[in-house]
C-alpha positions as CSV (number, residue, x, y, z in Angstrom):
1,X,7.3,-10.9,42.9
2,X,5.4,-11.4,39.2
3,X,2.5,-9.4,38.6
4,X,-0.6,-12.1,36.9
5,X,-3.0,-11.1,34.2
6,X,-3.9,-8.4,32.3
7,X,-1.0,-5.8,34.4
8,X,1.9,-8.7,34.2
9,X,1.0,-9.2,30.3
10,X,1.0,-4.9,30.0
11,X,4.8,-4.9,31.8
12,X,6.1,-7.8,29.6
13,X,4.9,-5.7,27.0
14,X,6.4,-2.9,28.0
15,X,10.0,-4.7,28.6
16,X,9.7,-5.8,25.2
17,X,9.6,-2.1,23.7
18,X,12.0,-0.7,26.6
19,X,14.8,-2.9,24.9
20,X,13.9,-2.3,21.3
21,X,12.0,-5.3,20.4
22,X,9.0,-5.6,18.7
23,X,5.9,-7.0,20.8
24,X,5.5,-10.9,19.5
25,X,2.0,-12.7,20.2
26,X,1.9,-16.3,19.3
27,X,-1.9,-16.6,18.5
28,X,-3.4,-19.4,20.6
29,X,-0.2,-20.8,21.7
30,X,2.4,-20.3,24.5
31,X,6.2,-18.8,24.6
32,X,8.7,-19.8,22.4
33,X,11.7,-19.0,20.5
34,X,11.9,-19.1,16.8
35,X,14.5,-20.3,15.0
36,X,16.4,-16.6,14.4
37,X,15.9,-16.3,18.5
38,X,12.9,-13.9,18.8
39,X,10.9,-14.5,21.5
40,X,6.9,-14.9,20.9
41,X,5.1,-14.2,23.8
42,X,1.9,-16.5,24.9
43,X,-1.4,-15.6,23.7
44,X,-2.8,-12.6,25.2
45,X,-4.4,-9.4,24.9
46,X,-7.1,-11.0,22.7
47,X,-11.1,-10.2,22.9
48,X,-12.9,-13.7,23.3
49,X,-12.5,-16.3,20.8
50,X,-11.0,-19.5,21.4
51,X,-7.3,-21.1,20.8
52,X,-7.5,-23.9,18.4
53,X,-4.8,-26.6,17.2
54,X,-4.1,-29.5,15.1
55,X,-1.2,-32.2,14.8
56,X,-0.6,-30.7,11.1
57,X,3.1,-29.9,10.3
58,X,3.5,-26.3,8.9
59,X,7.3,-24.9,8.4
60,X,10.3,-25.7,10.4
61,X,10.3,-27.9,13.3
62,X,11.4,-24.8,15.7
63,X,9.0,-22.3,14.3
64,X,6.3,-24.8,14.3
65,X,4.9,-23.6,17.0
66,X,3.8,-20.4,15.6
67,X,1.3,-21.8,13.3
68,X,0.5,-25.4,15.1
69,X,-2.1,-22.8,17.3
70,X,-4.7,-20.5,15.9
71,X,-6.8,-17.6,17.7
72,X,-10.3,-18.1,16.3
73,X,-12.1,-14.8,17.3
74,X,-15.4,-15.3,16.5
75,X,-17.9,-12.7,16.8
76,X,-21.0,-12.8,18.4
77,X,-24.1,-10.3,16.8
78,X,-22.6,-6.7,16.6
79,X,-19.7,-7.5,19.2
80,X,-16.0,-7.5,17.2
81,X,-13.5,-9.9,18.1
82,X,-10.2,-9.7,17.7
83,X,-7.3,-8.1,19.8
84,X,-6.2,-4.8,21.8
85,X,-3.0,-4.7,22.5
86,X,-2.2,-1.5,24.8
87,X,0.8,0.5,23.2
88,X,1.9,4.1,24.0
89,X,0.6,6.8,21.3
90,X,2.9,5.9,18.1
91,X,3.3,4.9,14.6
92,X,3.9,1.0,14.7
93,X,4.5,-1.5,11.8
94,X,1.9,-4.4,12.4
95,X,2.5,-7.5,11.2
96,X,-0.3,-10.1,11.3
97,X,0.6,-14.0,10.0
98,X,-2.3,-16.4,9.1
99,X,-2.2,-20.1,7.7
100,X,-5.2,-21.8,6.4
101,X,-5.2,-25.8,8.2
102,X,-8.4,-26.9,7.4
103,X,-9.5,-25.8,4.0
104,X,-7.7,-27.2,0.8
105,X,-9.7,-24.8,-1.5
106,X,-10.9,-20.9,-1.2
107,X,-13.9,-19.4,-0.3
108,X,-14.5,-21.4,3.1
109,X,-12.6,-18.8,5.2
110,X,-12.8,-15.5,4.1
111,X,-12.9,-12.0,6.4
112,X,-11.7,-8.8,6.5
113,X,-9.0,-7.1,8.5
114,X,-9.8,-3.3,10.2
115,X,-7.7,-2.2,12.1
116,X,-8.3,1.0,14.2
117,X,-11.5,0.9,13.0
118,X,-10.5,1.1,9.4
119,X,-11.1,-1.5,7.5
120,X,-7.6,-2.0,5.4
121,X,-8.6,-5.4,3.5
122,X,-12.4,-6.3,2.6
123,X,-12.4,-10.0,1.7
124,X,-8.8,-12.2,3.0
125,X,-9.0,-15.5,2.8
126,X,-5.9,-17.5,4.2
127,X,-6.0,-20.2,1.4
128,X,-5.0,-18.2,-1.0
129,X,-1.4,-18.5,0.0
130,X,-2.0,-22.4,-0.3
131,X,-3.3,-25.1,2.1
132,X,-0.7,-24.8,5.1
133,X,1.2,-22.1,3.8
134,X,2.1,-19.2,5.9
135,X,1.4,-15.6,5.3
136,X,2.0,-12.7,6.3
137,X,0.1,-8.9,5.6
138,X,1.6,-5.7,6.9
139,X,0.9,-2.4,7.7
140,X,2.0,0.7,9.5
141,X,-0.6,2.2,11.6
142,X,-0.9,4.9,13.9
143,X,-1.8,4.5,17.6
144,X,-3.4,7.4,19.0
145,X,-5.6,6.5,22.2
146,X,-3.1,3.5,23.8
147,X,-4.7,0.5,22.2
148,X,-4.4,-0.5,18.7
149,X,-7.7,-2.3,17.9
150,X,-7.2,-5.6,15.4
151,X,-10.6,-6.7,14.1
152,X,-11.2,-10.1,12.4
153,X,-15.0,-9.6,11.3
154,X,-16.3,-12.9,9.3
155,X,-18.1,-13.0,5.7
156,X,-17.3,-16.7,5.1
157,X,-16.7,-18.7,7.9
158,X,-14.7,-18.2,11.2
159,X,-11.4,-16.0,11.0
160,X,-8.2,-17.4,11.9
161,X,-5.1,-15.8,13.3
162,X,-1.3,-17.5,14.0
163,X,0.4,-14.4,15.4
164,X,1.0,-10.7,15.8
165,X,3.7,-8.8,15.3
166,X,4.1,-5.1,16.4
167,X,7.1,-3.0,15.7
168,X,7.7,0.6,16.9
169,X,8.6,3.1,14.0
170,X,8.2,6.2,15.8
C-alpha cells in the first residue's frame, strides 16, 4: 500500500538516503532519469510558489526535463518561499541548479540564496551564466533541527529554481 503526500514524499526521501543516494528534486516537474541514470524525484517539499514551463530547448534531450520546469517561489509580504526538505541532523552538500528562460540580459531576475537562515549569496541572477544556460552553486551545510530551509527572497523580479540536489557528507 503507498503512503500519499507529505509522509509518502518523507519515505521516498528516506529510501533515497538508506541506499546512498543523494535526494534529487526536479523543480516544478515530475520523475525522470537523466541521462547518467539518476533519478530526480517530482517536485515536492516546496513552500507555495508555482511550477512554471516553456517549450524552450535547454541541454540534452534526456536531461531536458530538468530545466524545461521551474519552481517560481514567490514571496508574499514577510512570508519566505522556497523549500524544506526534512533530513536527519547532518552535514549535507546542497546543490541548487537555475537557468534563466526568459531574460536575454541581466538585472531582470536577481535574488539571493539563504539557506538555514544565512544568507550565503546577496544578489544571483541566473543570466549571468547566459540566456538558457544551466548553472549550478554549491554548498555544504549543516542540518541541525531536521529541515534544511532553502530561501529564494527577490530584489529584482521573481526567483527561479530548476532543481535541488542534496548529498549526505556526514
Amino acid at each position: 500500500q503507498s503512503i500519499d503526500g507529505y509522509g509518502g514524499d518523507v519515505l521516498w526521501l528516506l529510501a533515497q538516503l538508506d541506499a546512498g543516494s543523494s535526494v534529487r528534486i526536479n523543480c516544478g516537474g515530475g520523475d525522470f532519469r537523466d541521462s547518467a541514470e539518476n533519478l530526480w524525484g517530482r517536485d515536492r517539499f516546496f513552500l507555495g510558489g508555482e511550477a512554471v514551463a516553456d517549450r524552450l530547448k535547454v541541454g540534452s534531450p534526456e536531461d531536458r526535463p530538468l530545466h524545461s520546469r521551474q519552481r517560481k517561489p514567490v514571496n508574499w509580504g514577510d512570508v519566505p518561499r522556497g523549500y524544506r526538505i526534512p533530513l536527519p541532523p547532518g552535514e549535507y552538500r546542497l546543490s541548487l541548479r537555475f537557468c534563466e528562460r526568459h531574460f536575454l540580459r541581466g538585472g531582470h531576475r536577481v535574488f539571493a540564496i539563504r539557506l538555514e537562515g544565512e544568507e550565503v549569496v546577496k544578489a544571483y541572477d541566473p543570466s549571468g551564466a547566459g540566456f538558457a544556460t544551466p548553472d549550478m552553486k554549491t554548498w555544504n551545510v549543516v542540518v541541525e533541527d531536521g529541515l534544511l530551509d532553502v530561501v529564494l527572497v527577490p530584489r529584482v523580479g521573481d526567483p527561479q529554481i530548476s532543481a535541488i540536489e542534496v548529498e549526505r557528507v556526514r
